[in-house]
PAROBA-937175 format. One record per residue (C-alpha): x negated, y, z; residue number from 1; residue in three letters. Coordinates in pm, 1 decimal, always signed. Layout:
// residues N
<pt px="X" py="Y" pz="Z" k="NUM" r="ALA"/>
...
***
This chain:
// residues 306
<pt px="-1867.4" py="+3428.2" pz="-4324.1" k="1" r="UNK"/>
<pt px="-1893.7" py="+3507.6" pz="-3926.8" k="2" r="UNK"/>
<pt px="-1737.5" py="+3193.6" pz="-3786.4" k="3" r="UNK"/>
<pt px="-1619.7" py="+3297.0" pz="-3417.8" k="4" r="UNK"/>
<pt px="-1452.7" py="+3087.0" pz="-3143.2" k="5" r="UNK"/>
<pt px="-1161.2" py="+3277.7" pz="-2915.2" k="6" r="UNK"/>
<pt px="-1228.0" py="+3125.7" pz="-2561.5" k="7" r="UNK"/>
<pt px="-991.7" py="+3183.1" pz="-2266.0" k="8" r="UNK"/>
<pt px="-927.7" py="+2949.9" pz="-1982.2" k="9" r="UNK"/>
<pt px="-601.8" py="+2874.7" pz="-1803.4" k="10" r="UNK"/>
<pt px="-481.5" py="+2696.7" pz="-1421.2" k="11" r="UNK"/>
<pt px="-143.9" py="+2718.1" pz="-1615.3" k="12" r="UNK"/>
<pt px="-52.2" py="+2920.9" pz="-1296.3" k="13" r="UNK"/>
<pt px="-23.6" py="+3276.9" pz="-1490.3" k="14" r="UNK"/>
<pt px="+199.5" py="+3183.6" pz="-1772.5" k="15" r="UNK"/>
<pt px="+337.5" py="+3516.4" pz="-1861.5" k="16" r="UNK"/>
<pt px="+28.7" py="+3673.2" pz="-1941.5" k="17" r="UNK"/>
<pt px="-103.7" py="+3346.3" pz="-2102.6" k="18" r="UNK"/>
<pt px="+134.9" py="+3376.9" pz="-2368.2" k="19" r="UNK"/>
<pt px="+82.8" py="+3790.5" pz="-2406.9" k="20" r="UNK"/>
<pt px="-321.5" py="+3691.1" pz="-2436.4" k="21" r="UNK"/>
<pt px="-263.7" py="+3426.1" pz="-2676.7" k="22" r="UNK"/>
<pt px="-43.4" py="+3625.7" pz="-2885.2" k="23" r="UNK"/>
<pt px="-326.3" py="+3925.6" pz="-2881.5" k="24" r="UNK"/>
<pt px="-544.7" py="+3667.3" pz="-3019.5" k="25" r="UNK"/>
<pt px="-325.6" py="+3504.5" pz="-3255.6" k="26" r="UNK"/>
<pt px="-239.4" py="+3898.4" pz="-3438.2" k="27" r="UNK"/>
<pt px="-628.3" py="+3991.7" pz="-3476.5" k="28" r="UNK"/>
<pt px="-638.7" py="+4227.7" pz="-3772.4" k="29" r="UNK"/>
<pt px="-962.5" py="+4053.7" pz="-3888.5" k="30" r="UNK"/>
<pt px="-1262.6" py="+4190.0" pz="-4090.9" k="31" r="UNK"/>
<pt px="-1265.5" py="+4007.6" pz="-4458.8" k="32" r="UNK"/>
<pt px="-1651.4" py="+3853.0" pz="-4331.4" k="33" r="UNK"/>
<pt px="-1478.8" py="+3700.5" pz="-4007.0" k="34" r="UNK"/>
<pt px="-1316.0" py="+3389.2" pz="-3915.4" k="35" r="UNK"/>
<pt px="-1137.6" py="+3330.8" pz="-3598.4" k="36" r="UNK"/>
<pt px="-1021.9" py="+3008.0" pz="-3412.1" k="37" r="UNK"/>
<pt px="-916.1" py="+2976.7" pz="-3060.2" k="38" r="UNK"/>
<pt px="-981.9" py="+2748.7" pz="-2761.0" k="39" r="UNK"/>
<pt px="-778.5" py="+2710.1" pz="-2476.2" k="40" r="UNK"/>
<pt px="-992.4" py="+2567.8" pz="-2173.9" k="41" r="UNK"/>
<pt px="-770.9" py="+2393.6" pz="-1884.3" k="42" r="UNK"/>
<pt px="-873.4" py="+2385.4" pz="-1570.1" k="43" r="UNK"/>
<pt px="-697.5" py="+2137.3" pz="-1416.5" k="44" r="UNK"/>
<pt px="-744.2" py="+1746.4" pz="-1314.5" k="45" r="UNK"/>
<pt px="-440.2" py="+1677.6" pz="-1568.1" k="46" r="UNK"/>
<pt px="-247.2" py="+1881.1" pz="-1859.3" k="47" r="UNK"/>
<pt px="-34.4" py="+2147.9" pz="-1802.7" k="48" r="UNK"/>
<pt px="+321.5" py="+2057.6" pz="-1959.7" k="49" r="UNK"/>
<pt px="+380.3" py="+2449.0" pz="-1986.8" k="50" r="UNK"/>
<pt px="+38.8" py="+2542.4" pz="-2136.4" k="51" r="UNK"/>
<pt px="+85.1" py="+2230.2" pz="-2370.1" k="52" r="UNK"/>
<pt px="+426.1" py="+2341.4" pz="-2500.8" k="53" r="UNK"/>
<pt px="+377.8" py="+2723.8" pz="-2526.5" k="54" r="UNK"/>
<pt px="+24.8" py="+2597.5" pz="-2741.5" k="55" r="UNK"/>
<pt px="+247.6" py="+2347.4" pz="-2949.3" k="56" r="UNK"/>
<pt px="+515.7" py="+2681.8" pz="-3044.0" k="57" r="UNK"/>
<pt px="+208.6" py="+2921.0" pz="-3152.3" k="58" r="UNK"/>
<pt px="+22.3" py="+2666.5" pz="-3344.3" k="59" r="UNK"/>
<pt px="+357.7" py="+2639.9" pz="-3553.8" k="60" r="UNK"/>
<pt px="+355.6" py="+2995.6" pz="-3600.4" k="61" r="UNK"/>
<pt px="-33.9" py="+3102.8" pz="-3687.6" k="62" r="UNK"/>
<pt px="-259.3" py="+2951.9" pz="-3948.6" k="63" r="UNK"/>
<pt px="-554.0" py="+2989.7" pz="-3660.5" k="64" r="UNK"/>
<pt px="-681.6" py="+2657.7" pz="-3527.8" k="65" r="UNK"/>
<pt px="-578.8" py="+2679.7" pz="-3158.1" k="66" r="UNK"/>
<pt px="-836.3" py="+2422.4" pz="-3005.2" k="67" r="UNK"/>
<pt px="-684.7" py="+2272.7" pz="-2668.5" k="68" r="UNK"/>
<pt px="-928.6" py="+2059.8" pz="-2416.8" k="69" r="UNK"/>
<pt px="-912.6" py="+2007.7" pz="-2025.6" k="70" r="UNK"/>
<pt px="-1230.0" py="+2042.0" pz="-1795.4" k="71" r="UNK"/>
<pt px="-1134.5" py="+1842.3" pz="-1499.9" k="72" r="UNK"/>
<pt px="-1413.2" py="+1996.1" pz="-1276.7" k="73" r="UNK"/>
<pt px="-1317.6" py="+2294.0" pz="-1102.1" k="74" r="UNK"/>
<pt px="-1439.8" py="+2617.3" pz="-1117.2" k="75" r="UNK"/>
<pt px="-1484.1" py="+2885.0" pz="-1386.9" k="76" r="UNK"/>
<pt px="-1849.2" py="+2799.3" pz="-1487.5" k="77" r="UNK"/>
<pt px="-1760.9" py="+2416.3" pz="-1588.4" k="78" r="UNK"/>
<pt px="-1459.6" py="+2554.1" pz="-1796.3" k="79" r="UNK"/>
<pt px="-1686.2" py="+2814.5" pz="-1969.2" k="80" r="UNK"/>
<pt px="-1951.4" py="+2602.9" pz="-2049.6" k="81" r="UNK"/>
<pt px="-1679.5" py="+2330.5" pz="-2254.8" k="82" r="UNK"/>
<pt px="-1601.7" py="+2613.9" pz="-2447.4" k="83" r="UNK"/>
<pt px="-1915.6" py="+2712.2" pz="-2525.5" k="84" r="UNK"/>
<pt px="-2013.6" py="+2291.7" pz="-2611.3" k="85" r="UNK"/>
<pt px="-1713.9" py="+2334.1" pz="-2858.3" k="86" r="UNK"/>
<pt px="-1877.1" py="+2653.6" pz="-2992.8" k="87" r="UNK"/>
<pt px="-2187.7" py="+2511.2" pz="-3001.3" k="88" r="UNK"/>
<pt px="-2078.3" py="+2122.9" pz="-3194.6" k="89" r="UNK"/>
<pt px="-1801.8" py="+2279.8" pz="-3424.8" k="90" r="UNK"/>
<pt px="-2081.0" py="+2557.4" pz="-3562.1" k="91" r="UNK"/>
<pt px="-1918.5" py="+2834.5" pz="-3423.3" k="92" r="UNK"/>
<pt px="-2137.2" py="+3158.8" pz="-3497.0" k="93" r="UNK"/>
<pt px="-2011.7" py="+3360.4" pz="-3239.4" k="94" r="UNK"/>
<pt px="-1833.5" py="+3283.4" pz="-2900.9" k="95" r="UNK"/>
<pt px="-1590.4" py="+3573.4" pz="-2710.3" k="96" r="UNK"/>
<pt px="-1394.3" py="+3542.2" pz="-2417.7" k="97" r="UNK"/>
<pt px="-1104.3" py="+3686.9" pz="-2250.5" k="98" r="UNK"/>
<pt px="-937.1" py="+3609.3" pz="-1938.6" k="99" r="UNK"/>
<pt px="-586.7" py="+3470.5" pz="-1936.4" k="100" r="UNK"/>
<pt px="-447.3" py="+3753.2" pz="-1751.1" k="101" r="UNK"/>
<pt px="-542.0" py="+4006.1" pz="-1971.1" k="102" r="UNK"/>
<pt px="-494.9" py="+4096.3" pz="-2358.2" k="103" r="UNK"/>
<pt px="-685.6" py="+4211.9" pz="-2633.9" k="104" r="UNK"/>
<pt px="-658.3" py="+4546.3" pz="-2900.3" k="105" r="UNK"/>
<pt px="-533.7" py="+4392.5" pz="-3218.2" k="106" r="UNK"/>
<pt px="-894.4" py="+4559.8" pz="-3328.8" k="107" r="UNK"/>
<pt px="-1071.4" py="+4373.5" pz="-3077.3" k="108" r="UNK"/>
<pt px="-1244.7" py="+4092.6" pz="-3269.4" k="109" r="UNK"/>
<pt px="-1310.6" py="+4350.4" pz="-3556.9" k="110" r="UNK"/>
<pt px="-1508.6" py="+4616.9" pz="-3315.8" k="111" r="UNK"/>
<pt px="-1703.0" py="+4351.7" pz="-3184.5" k="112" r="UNK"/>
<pt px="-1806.1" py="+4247.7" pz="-3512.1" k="113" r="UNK"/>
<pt px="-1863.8" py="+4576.4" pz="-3667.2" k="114" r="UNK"/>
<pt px="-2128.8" py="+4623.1" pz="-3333.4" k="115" r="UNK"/>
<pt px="-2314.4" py="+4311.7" pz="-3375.1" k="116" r="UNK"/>
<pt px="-2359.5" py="+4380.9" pz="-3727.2" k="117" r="UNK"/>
<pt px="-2494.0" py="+4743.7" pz="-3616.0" k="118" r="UNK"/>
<pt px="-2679.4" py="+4678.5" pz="-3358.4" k="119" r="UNK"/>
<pt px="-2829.7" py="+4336.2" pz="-3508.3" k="120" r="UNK"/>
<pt px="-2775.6" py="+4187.3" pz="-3142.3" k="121" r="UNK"/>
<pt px="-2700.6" py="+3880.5" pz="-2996.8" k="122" r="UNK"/>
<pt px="-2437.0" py="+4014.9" pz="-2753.1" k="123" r="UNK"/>
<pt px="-2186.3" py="+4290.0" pz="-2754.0" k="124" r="UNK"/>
<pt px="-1966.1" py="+4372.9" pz="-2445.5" k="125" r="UNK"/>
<pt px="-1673.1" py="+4591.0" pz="-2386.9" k="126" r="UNK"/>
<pt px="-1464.5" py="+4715.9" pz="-2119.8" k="127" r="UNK"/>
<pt px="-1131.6" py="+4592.3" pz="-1951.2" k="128" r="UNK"/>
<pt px="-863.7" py="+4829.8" pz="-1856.3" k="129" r="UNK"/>
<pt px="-711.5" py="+4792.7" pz="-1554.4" k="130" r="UNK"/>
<pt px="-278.2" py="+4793.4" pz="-1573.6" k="131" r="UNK"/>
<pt px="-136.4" py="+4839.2" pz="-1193.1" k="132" r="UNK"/>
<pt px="+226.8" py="+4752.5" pz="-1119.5" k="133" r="UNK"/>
<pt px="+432.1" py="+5067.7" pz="-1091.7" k="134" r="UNK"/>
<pt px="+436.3" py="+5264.4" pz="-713.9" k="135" r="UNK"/>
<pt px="+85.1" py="+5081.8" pz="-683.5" k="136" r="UNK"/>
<pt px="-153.5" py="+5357.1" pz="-406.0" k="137" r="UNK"/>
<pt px="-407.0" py="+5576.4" pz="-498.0" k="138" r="UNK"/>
<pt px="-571.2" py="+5367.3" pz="-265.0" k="139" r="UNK"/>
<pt px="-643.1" py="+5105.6" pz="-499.3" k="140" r="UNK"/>
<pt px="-600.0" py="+5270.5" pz="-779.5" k="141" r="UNK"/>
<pt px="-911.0" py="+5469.1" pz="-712.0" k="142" r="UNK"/>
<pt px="-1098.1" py="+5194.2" pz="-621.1" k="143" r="UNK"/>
<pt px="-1361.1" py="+5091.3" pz="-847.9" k="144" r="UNK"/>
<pt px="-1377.7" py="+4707.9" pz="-770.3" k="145" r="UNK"/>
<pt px="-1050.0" py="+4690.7" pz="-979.4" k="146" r="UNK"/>
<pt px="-1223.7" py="+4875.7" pz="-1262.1" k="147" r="UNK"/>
<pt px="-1494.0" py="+4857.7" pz="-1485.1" k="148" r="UNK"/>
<pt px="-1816.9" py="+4980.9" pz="-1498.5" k="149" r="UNK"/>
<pt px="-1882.4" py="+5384.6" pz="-1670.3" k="150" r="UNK"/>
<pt px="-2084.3" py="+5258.2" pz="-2016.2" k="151" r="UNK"/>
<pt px="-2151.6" py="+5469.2" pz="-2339.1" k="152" r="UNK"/>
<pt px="-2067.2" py="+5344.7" pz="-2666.4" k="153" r="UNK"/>
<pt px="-2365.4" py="+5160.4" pz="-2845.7" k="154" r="UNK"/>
<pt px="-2550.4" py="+5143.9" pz="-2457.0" k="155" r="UNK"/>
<pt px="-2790.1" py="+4870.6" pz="-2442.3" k="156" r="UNK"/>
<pt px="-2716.0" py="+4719.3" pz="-2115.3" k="157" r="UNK"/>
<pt px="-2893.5" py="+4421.2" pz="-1951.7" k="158" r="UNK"/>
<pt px="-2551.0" py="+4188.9" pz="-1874.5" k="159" r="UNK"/>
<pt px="-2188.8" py="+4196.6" pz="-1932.2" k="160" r="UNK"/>
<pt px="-1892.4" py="+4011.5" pz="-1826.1" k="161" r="UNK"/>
<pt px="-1731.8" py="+3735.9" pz="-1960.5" k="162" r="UNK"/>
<pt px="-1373.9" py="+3934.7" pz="-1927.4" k="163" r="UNK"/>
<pt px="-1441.3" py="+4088.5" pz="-2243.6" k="164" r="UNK"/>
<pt px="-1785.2" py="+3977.1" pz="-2478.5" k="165" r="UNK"/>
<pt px="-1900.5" py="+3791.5" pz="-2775.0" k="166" r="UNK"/>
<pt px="-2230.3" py="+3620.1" pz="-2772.9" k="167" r="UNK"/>
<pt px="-2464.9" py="+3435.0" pz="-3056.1" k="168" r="UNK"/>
<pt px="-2410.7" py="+3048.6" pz="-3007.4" k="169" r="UNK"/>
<pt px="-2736.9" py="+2943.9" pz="-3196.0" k="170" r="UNK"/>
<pt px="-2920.6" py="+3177.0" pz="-2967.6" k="171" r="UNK"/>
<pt px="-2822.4" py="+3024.3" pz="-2656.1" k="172" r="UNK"/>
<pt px="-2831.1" py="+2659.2" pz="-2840.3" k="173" r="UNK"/>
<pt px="-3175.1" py="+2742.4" pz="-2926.8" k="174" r="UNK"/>
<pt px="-3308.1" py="+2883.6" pz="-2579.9" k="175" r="UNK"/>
<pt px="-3063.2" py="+2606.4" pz="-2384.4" k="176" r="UNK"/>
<pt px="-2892.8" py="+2863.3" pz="-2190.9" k="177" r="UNK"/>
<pt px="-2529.1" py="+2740.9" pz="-2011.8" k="178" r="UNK"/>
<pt px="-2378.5" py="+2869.8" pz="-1743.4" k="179" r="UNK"/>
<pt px="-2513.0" py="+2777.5" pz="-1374.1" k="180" r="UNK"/>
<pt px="-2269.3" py="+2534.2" pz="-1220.9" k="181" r="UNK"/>
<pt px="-2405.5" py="+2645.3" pz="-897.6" k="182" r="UNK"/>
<pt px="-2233.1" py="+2959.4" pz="-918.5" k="183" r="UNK"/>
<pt px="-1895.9" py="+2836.0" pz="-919.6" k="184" r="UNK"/>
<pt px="-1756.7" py="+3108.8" pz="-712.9" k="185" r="UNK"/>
<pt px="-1790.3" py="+3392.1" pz="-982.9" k="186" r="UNK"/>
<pt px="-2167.4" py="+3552.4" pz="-1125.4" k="187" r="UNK"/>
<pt px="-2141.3" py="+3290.3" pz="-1329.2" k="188" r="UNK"/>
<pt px="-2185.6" py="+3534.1" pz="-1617.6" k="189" r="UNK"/>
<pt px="-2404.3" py="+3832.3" pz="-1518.2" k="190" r="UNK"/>
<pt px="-2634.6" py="+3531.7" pz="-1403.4" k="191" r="UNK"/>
<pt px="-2644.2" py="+3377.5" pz="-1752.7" k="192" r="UNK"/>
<pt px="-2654.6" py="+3743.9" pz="-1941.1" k="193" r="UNK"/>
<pt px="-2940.3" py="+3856.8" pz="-1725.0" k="194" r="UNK"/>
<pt px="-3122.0" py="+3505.2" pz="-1837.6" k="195" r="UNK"/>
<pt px="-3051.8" py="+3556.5" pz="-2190.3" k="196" r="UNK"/>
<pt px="-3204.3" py="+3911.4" pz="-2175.1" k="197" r="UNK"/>
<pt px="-3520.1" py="+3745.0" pz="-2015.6" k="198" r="UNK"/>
<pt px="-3499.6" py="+3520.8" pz="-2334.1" k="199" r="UNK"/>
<pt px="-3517.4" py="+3826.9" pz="-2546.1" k="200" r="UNK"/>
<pt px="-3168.5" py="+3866.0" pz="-2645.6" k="201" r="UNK"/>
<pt px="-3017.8" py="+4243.0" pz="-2685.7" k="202" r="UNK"/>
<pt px="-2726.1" py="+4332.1" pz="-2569.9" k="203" r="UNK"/>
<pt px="-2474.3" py="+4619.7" pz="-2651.7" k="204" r="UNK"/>
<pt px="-2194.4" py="+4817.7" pz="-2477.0" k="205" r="UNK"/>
<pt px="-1936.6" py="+4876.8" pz="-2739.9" k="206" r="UNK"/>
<pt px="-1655.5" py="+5105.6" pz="-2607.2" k="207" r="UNK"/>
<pt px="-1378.8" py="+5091.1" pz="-2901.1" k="208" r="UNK"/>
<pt px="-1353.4" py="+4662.0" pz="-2841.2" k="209" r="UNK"/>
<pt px="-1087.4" py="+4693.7" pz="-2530.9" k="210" r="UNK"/>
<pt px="-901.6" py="+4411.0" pz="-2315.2" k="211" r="UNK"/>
<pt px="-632.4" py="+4478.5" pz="-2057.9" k="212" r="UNK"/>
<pt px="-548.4" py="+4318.1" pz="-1762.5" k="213" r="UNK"/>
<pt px="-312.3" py="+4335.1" pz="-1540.1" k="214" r="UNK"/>
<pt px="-367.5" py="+4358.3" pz="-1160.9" k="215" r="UNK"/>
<pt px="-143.0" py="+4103.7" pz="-1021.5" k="216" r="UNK"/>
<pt px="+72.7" py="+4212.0" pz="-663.6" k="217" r="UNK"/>
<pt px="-123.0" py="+3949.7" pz="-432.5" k="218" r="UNK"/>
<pt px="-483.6" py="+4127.7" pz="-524.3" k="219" r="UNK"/>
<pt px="-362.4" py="+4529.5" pz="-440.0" k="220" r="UNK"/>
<pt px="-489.7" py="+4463.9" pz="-58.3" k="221" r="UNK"/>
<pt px="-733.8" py="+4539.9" pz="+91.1" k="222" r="UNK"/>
<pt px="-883.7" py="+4191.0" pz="+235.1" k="223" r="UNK"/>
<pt px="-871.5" py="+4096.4" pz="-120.6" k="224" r="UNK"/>
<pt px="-1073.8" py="+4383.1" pz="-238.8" k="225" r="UNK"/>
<pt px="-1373.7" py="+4344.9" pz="+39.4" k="226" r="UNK"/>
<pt px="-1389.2" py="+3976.7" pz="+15.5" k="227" r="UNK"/>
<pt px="-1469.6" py="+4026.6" pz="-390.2" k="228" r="UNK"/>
<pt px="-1695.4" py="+4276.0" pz="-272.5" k="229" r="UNK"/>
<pt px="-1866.7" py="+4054.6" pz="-15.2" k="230" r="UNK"/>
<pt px="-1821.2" py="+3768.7" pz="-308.7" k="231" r="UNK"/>
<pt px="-2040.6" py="+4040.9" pz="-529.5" k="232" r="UNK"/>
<pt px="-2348.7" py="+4031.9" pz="-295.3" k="233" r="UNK"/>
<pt px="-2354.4" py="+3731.2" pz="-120.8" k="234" r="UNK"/>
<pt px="-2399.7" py="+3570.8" pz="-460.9" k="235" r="UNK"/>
<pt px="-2671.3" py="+3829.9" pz="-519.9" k="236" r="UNK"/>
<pt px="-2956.8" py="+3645.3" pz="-462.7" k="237" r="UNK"/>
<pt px="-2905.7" py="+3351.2" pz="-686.8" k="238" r="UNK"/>
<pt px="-2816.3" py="+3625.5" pz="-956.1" k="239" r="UNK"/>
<pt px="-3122.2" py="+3814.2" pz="-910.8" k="240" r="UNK"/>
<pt px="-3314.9" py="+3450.9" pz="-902.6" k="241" r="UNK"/>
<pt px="-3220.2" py="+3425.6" pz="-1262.8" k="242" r="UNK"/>
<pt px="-3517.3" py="+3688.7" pz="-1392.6" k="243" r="UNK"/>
<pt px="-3685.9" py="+3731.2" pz="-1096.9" k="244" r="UNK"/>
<pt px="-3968.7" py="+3566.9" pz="-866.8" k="245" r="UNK"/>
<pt px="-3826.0" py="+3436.1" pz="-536.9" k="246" r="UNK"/>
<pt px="-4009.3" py="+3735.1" pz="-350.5" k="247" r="UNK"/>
<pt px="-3869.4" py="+3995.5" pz="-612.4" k="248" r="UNK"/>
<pt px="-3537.1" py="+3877.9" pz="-565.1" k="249" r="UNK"/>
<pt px="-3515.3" py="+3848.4" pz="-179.8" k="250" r="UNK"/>
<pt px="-3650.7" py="+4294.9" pz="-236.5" k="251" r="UNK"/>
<pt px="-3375.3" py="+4345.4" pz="-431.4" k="252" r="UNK"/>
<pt px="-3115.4" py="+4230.1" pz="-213.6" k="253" r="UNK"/>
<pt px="-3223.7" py="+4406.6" pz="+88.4" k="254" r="UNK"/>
<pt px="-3303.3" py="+4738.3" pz="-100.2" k="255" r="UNK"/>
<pt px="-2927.5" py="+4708.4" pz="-271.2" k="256" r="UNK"/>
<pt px="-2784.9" py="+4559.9" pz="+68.0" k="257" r="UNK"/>
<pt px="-2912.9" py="+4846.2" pz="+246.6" k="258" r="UNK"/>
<pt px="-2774.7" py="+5103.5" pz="-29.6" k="259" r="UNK"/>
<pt px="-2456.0" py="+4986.7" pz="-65.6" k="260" r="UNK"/>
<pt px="-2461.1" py="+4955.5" pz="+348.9" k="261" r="UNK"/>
<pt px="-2561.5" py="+5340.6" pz="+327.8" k="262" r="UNK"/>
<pt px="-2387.8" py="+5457.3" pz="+125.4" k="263" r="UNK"/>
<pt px="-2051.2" py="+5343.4" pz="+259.6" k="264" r="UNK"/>
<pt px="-2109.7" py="+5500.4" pz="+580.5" k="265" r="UNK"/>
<pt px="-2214.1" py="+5829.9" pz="+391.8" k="266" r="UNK"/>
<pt px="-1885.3" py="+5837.6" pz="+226.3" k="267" r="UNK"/>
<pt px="-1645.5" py="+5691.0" pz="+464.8" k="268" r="UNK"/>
<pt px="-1569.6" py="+6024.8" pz="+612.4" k="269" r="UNK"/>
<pt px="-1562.7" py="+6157.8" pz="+306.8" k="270" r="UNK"/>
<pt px="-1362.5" py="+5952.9" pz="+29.5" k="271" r="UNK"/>
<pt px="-1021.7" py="+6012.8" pz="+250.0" k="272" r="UNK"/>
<pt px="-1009.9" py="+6379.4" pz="+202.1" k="273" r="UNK"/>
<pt px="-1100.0" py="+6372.9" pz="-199.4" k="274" r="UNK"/>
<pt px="-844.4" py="+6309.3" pz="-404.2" k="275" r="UNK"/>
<pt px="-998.9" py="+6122.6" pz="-681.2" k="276" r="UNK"/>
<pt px="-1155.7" py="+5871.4" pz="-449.0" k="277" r="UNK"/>
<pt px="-1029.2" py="+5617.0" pz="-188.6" k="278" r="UNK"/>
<pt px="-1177.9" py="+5526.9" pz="+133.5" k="279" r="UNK"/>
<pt px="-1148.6" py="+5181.8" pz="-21.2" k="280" r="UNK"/>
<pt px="-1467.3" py="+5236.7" pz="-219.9" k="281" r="UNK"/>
<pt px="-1676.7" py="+5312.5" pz="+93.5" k="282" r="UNK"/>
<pt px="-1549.1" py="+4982.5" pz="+270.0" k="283" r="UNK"/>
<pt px="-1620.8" py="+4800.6" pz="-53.3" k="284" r="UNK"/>
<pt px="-1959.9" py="+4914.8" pz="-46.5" k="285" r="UNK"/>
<pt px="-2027.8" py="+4784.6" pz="+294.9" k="286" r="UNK"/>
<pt px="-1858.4" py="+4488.8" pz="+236.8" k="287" r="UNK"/>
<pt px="-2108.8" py="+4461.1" pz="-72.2" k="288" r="UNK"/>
<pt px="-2422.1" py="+4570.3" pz="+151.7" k="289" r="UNK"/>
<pt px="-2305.1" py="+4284.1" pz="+410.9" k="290" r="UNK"/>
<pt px="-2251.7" py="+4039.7" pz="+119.3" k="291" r="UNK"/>
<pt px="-2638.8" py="+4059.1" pz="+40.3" k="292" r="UNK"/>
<pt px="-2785.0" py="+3988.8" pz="+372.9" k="293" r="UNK"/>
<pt px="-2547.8" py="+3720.6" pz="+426.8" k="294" r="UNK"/>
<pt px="-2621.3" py="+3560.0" pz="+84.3" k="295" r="UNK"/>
<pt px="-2988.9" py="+3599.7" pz="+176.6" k="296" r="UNK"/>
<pt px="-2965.9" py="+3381.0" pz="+491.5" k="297" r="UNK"/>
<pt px="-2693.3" py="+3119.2" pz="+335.0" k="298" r="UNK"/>
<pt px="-2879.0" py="+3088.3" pz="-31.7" k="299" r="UNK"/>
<pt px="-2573.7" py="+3283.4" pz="-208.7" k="300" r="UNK"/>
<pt px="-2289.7" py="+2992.1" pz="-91.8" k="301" r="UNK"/>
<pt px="-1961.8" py="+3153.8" pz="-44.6" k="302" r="UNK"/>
<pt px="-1610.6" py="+2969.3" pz="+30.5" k="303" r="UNK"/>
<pt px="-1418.7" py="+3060.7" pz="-220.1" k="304" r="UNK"/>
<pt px="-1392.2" py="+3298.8" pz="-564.1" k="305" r="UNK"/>
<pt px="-1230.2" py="+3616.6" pz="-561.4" k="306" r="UNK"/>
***
């Protein structure tokens, strides 16, 4: 039996699309070999009476366990790491997470599976589809910082994303690998992934598991999209830290700082005029470029997560 622990964490300030991800977990057509429980991790200094209540109605109405626990220290890498402790005490084979503003194919945990199985990996990833608000501008809808990245199915990749992923709990038990705490701004997973591939773990691209998420109103502008851009590459060098000397890591930021810097003004001119592309994408990139060198001289610290 494949024992697997449904992790997705909550402010309790989204709770429309809490209760549409909970009820994509709660309607899993699962394989005969797997069973699935859920955790809800809270991010808050106390309970949230809404989270609390809309928890109380769906554990009346599924058979799953529905775990509930609070992490009072802020930031997305404390919250993930309870979740994976839960994983981790209650014996959990296999941990996934989804975000609370997105939802899952009824399929989901079943493709997963079906990949680990194949691939006899310790990690399988998949992507998240983007859902814009009607009207919403080619201008961000072209933009790739509000989509995910081009894989093939069954690609071995080197990291993945915690929007959409299930990863082996003994492994990361056995080679004491948590999420850095330091990174509490977002990276938090690539950072962990790329350390778990230095460990020796595999990890797989599987196309047919699929999340959604909506894109709420208050991220389609553009300050929002170049500050997660800058976000992206200022915490680059703590990322690249992760598997790399310190000198290895400081030549990867400035050769991808310089690229992305490069490349933006390459395209700038350019990305207006196409009409599958958005001049977004080329500011993006330079935002990204500027993000490196900045994260070089300030040791990856940036003010807030976006």
């Amino acid at each position: 039996m494949m024992k697997i622990l449904a992790a997705t964490l909550t402010t309790g300030t989204r709770n429309k699309t809490f209760i549409e991800c909970m009820e994509s977990l709660i309607n899993q057509k699962l394989p005969d070999e797997a069973q699935l429980s859920i955790v809800v991790v809270e991010n808050n200094l106390k309970p949230d009476k809404t989270v609390q209540s809309i928890i109380k109605k769906l554990r009346k109405r599924s058979p799953l366990n529905i775990y509930h626990i609070l992490e009072c220290k802020r930031g997305i890498p404390h919250a993930r790491n309870r979740a994976l402790k839960l994983a981790d005490e209650l014996n959990f084979d296999y941990l996934t997470f989804i975000d609370d503003d997105a939802f899952a194919e009824q399929d989901w945990i079943a493709q997963l599976a079906q990949a680990v199985r194949k691939h006899k990996c310790q990690v399988v990833t998949g992507p998240q589809r983007a859902i814009f608000p009607d009207g919403t501008s080619s201008l961000f809808r072209n933009a790739p910082v509000y989509h995910e990245r081009k894989i093939n199915d069954g690609q071995r990749v080197s990291w993945g994303a915690t929007n959409n992923i299930l990863m082996d709990v003994n492994f990361l038990s056995q080679e004491g690998l948590m999420f850095n705490n330091e990174l509490i701004n977002g990276g938090e997973d690539k950072e962990l992934l790329l350390r778990a591939t230095h460990s020796g773990a595999s990890i797989y691209w599987c196309q047919q598991a699929i999340v959604s998420e909506y894109i709420a109103d208050d991220r389609l502008n553009c300050q929002w999209a170049l500050r997660r851009a800058f976000r992206m590459g200022a915490t680059g060098l703590m990322i690249e830290r992760s598997n790399k000397s310190v000198t290895k890591a400081v030549l990867t930021c400035l050769f991808k700082g310089s690229a992305y810097l490069t490349r933006g003004v390459l395209t700038l001119p350019l990305y207006g005029l196409i009409s599958n592309k958005s001049p977004l994408e080329s500011l993006c990139d330079l935002s990204h470029g500027y993000g490196f060198y900045y994260g070089l001289l300030s040791g990856g610290t940036v003010r807030s997560y976006t």
